[in-house]
C-alpha positions as YAML, in Angstrom:
chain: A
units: angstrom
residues:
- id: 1
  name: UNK
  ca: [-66.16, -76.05, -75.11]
- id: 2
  name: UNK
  ca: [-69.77, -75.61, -73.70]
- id: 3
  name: UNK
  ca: [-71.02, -78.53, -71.52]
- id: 4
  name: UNK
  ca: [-74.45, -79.44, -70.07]
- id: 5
  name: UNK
  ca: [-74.97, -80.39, -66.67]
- id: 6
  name: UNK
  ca: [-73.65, -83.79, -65.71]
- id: 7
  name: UNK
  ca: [-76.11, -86.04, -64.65]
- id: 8
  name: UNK
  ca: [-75.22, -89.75, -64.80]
- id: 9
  name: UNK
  ca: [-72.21, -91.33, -62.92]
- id: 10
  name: UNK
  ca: [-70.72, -91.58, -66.40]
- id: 11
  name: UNK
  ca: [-70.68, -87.93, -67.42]
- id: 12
  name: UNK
  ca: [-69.40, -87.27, -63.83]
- id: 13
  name: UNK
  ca: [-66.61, -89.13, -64.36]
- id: 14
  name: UNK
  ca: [-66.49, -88.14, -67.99]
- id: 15
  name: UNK
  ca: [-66.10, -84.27, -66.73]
- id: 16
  name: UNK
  ca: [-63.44, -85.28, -64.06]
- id: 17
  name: UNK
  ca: [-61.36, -86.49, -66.85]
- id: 18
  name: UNK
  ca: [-61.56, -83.51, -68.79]
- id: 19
  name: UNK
  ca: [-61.05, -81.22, -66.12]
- id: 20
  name: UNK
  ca: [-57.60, -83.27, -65.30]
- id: 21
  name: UNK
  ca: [-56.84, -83.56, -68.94]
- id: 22
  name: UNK
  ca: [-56.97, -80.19, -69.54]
- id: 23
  name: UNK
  ca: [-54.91, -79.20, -66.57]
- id: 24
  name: UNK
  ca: [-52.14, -81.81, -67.51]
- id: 25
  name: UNK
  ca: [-51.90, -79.83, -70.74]
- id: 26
  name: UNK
  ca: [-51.39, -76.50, -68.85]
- id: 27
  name: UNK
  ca: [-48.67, -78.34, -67.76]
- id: 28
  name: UNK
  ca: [-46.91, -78.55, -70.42]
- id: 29
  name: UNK
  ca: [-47.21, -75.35, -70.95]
- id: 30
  name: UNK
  ca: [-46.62, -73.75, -68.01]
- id: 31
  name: UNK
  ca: [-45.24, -74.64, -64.47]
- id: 32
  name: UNK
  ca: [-47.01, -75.40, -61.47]
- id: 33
  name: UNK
  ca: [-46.89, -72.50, -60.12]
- id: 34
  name: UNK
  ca: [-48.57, -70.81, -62.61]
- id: 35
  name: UNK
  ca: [-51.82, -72.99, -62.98]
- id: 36
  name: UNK
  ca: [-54.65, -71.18, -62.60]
- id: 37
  name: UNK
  ca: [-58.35, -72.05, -61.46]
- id: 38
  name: UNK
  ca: [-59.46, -69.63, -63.45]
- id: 39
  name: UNK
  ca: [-57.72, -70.54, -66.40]
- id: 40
  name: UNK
  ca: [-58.55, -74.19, -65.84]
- id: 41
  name: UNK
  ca: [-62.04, -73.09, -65.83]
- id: 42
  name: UNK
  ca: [-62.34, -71.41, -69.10]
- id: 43
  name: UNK
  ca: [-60.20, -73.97, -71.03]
- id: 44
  name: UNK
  ca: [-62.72, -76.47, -69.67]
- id: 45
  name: UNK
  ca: [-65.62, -74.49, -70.46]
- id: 46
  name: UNK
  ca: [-67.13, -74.24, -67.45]
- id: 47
  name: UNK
  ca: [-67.79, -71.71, -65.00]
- id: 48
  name: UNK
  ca: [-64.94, -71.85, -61.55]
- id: 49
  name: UNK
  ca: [-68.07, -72.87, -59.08]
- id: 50
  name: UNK
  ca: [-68.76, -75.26, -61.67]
- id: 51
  name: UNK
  ca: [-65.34, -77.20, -61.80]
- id: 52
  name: UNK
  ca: [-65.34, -76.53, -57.56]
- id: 53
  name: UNK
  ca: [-67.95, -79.32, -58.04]
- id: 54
  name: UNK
  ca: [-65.80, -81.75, -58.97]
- id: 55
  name: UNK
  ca: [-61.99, -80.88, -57.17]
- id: 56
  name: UNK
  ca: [-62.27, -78.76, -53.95]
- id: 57
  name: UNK
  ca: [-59.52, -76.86, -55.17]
- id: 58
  name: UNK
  ca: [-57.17, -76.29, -57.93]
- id: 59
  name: UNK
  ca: [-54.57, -78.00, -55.90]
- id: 60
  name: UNK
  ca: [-57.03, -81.16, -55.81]
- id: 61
  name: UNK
  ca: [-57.10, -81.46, -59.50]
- id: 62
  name: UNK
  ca: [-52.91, -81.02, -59.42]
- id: 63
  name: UNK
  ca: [-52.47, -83.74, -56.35]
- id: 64
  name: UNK
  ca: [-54.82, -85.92, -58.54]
- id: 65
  name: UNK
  ca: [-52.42, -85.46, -61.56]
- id: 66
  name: UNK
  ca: [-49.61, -85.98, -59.37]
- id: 67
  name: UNK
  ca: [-50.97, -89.84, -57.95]
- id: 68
  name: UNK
  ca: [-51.48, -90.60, -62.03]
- id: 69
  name: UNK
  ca: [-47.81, -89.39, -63.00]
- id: 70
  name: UNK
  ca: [-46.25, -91.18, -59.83]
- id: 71
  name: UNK
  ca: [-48.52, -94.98, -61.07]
- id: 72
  name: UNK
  ca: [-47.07, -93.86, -64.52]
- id: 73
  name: UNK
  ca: [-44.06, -93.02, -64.08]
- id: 74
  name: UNK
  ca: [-43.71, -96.74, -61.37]
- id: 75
  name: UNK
  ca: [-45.07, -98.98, -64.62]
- id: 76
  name: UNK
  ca: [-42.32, -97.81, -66.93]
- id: 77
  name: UNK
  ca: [-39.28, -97.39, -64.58]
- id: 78
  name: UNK
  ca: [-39.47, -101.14, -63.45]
- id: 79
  name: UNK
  ca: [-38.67, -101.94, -67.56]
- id: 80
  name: UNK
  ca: [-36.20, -99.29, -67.87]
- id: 81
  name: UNK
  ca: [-34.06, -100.51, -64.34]
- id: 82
  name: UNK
  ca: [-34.15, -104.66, -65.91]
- id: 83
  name: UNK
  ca: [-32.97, -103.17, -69.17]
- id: 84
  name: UNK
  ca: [-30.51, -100.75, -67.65]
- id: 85
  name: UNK
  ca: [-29.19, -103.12, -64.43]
- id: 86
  name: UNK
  ca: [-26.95, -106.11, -65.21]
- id: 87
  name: UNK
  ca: [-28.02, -108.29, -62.11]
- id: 88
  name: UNK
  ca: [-24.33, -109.99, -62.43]
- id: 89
  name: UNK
  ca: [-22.58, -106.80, -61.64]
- id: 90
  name: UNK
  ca: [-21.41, -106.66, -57.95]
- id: 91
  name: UNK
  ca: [-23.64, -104.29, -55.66]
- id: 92
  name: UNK
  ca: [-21.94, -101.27, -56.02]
- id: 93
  name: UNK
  ca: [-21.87, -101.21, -59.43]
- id: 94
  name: UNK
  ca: [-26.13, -102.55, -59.28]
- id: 95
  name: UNK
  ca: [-26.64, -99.34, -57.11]
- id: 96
  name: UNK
  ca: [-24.90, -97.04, -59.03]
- id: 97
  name: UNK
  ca: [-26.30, -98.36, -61.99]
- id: 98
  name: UNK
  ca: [-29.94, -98.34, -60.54]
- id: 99
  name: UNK
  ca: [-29.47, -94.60, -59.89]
- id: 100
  name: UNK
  ca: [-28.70, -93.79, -63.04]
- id: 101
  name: UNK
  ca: [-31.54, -95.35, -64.18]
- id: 102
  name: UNK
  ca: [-34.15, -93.88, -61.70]
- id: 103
  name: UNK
  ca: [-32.79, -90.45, -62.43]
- id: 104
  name: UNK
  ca: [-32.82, -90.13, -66.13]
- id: 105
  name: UNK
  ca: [-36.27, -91.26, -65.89]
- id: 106
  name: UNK
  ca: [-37.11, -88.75, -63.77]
- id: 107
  name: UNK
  ca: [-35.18, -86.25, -65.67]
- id: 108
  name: UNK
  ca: [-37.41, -86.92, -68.53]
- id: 109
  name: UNK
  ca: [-40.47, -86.36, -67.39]
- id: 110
  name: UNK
  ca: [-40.31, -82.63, -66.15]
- id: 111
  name: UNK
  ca: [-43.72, -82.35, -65.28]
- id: 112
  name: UNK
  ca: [-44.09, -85.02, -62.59]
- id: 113
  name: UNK
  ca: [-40.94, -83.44, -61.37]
- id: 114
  name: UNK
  ca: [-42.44, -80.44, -60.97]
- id: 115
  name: UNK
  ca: [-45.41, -81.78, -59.38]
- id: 116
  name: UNK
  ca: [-42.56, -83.31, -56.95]
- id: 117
  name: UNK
  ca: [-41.78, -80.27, -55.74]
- id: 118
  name: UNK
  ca: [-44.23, -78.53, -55.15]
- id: 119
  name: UNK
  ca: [-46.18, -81.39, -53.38]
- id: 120
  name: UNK
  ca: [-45.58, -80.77, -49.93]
- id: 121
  name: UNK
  ca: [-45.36, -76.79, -50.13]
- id: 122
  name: UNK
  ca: [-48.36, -76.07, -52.13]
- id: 123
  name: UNK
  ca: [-50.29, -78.77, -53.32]
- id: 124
  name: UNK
  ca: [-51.10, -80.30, -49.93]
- id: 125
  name: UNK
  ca: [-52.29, -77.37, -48.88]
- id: 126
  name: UNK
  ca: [-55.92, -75.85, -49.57]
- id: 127
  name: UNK
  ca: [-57.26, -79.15, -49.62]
- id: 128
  name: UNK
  ca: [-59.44, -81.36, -47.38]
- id: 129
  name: UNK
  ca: [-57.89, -83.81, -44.93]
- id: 130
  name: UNK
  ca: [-60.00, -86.68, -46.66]
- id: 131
  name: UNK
  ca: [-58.26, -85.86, -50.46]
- id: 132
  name: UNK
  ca: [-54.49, -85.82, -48.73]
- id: 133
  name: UNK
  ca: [-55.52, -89.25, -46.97]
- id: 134
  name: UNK
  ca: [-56.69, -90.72, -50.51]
- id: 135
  name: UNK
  ca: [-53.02, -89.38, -52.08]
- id: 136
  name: UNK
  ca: [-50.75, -90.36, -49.28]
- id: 137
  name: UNK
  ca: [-52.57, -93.67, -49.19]
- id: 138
  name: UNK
  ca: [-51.56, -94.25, -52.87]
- id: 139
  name: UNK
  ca: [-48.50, -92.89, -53.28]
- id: 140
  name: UNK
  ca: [-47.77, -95.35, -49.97]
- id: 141
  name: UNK
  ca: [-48.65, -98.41, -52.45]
- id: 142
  name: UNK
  ca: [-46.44, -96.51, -55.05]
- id: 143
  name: UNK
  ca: [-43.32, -96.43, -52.15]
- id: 144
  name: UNK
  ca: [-44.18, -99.65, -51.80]
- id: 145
  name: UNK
  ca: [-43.77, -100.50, -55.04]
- id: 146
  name: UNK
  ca: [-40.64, -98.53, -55.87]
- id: 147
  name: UNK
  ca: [-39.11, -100.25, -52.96]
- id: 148
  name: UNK
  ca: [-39.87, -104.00, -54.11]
- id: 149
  name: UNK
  ca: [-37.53, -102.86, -57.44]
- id: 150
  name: UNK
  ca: [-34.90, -101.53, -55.44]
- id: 151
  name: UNK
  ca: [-34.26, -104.62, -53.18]
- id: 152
  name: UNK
  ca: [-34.96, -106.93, -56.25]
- id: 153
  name: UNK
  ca: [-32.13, -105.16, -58.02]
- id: 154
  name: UNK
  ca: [-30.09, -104.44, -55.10]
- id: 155
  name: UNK
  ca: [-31.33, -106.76, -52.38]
- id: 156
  name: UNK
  ca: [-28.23, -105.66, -50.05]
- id: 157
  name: UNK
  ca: [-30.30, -102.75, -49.11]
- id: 158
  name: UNK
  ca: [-32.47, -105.03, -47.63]
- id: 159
  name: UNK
  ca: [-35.00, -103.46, -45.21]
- id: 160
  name: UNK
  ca: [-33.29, -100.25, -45.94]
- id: 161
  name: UNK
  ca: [-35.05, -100.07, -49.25]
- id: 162
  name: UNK
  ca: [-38.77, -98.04, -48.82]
- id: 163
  name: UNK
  ca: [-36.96, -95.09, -46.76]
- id: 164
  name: UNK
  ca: [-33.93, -94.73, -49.53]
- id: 165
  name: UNK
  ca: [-37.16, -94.43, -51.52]
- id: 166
  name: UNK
  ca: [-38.75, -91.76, -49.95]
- id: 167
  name: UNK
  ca: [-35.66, -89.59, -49.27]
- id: 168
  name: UNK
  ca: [-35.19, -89.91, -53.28]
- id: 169
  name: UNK
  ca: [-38.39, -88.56, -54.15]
- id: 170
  name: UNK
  ca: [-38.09, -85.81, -51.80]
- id: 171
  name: UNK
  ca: [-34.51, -85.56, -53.17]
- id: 172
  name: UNK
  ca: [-35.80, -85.44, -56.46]
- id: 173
  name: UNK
  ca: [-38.04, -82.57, -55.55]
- id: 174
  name: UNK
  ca: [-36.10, -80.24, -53.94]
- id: 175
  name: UNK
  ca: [-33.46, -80.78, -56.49]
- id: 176
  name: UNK
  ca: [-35.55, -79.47, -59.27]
- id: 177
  name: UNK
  ca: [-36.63, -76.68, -57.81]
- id: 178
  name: UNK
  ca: [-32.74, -75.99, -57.18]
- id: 179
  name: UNK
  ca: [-32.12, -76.67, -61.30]
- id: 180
  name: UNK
  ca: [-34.40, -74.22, -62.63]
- id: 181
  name: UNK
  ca: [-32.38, -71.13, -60.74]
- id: 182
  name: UNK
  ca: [-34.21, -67.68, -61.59]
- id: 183
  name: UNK
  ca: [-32.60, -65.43, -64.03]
- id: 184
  name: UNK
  ca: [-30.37, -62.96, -61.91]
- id: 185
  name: UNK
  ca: [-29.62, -66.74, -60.01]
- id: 186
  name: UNK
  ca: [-28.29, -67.88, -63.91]
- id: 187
  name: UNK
  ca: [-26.73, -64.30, -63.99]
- id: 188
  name: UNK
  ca: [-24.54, -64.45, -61.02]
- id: 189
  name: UNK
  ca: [-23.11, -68.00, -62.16]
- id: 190
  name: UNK
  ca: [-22.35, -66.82, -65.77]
- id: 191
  name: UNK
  ca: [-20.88, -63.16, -63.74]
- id: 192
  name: UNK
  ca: [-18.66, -65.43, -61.05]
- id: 193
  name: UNK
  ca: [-17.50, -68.52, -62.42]
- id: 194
  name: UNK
  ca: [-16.07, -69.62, -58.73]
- id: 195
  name: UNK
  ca: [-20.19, -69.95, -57.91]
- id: 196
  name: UNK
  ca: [-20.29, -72.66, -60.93]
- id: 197
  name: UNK
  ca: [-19.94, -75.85, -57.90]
- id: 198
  name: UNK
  ca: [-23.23, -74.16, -56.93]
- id: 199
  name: UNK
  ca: [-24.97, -74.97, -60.21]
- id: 200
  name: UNK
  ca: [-27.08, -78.44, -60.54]
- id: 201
  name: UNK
  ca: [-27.85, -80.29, -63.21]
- id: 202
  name: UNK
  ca: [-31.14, -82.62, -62.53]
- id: 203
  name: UNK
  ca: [-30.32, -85.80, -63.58]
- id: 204
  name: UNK
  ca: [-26.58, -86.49, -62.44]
- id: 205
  name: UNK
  ca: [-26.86, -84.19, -59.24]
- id: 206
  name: UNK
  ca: [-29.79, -86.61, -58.52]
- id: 207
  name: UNK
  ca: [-27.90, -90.12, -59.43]
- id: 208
  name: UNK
  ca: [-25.23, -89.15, -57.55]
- id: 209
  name: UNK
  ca: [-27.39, -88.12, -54.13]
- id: 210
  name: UNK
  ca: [-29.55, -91.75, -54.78]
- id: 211
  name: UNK
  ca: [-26.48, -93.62, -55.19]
- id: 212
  name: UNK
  ca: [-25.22, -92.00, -52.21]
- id: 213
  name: UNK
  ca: [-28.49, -93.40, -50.23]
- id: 214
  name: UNK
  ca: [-28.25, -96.64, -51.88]
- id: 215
  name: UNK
  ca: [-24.86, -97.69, -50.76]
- id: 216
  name: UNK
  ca: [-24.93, -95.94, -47.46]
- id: 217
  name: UNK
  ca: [-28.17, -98.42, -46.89]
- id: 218
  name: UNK
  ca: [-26.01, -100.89, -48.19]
- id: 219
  name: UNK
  ca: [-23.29, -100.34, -45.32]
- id: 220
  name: UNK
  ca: [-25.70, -99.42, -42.53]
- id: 221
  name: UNK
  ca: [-27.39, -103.18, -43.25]
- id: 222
  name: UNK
  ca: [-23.86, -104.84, -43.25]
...
């Protein structure tokens, strides 16, 4: 792809898009950890100083993708807990019912999950103080948000709800880095089998730690 030189607002904007598009394909291909600036570069067509135009960093354009897979991931959850949460179940069952929920949704989408974890390791890092104050101010509307559809399905939490939030997401993250063991890590369960408690699988390993939250919040607001 050979571009000229953006000049309007619109083509601005236009190559913006493109540069996150492109990178949000990488993804699927690859992990985070293997994203590349230069690589980013010459799928865009454009030379690195070029795209350093537009994103300070390549950890710019990934936070970026990051705050539009967290607002993507919040419109479609909110339809997935009313269909999956019977609001006439007592509140144990809501909560464990609401983690279920929140956690095969995460499951699915293994690229926002891997943008989870590496958020606070690597992708806040290398960038301006300005660009982390623009993320953390969204993904503070998108705690926000996540909260509201906790205490509307389990309003026992009460004003326990945005940090049982918070410590999910982070939950979420570290627990997917802790799923995808390396392969002498997959060796050594598969050579001891008394290591197998050891071994996580995303999705329940995550319901069970949110339900945990949920109905310790539950106690702790009486």
């Amino acid at each position: 792809m050979t571009f000229q030189r953006a000049r309007s607002a619109e083509q601005r904007e236009e190559r913006r898009r493109t540069i996150l598009d492109t990178a949000l394909k990488m993804l699927d291909e690859m992990p985070v950890a293997e994203v590349s600036l230069n690589e980013l570069s010459r799928r865009v067509g454009l030379a690195k100083s070029n795209v350093l135009r537009y994103f300070e960093s390549r950890e710019a354009v990934l936070l970026e993708l990051l705050d539009r897979a967290l607002r993507d991931w919040l419109a479609e959850v909110s339809g997935e807990v009313a269909a999956g949460v019977a609001p006439d179940r007592p509140a144990p069952e809501r909560a464990e019912a609401f983690a279920a929920v929140v956690s095969r949704s995460l499951a699915r989408r293994t690229v926002l999950c891997d943008l989870i974890g590496a958020q606070a390791g690597v992708l806040e890092h290398n960038v301006s103080t300005d660009v982390v104050v623009r993320f953390k101010r969204s993904a503070l509307g998108g705690l926000d948000a996540m909260a509201e559809l906790l205490r509307r399905t389990v309003p026992e939490v009460g004003g326990e709800a945005a940090p049982v939030c918070l410590l999910a997401m982070i939950l979420a993250g570290g627990l997917w880095t802790h799923c995808r063991p390396s392969p002498s890590t997959r060796a050594a369960y598969e050579a001891d089998p008394a290591l197998a408690a050891l071994r996580l699988d995303l999705a329940p390993a995550l319901a069970h730690g949110l339900a945990l939250l949920i109905t310790g919040a539950m106690a702790r607001n009486g």
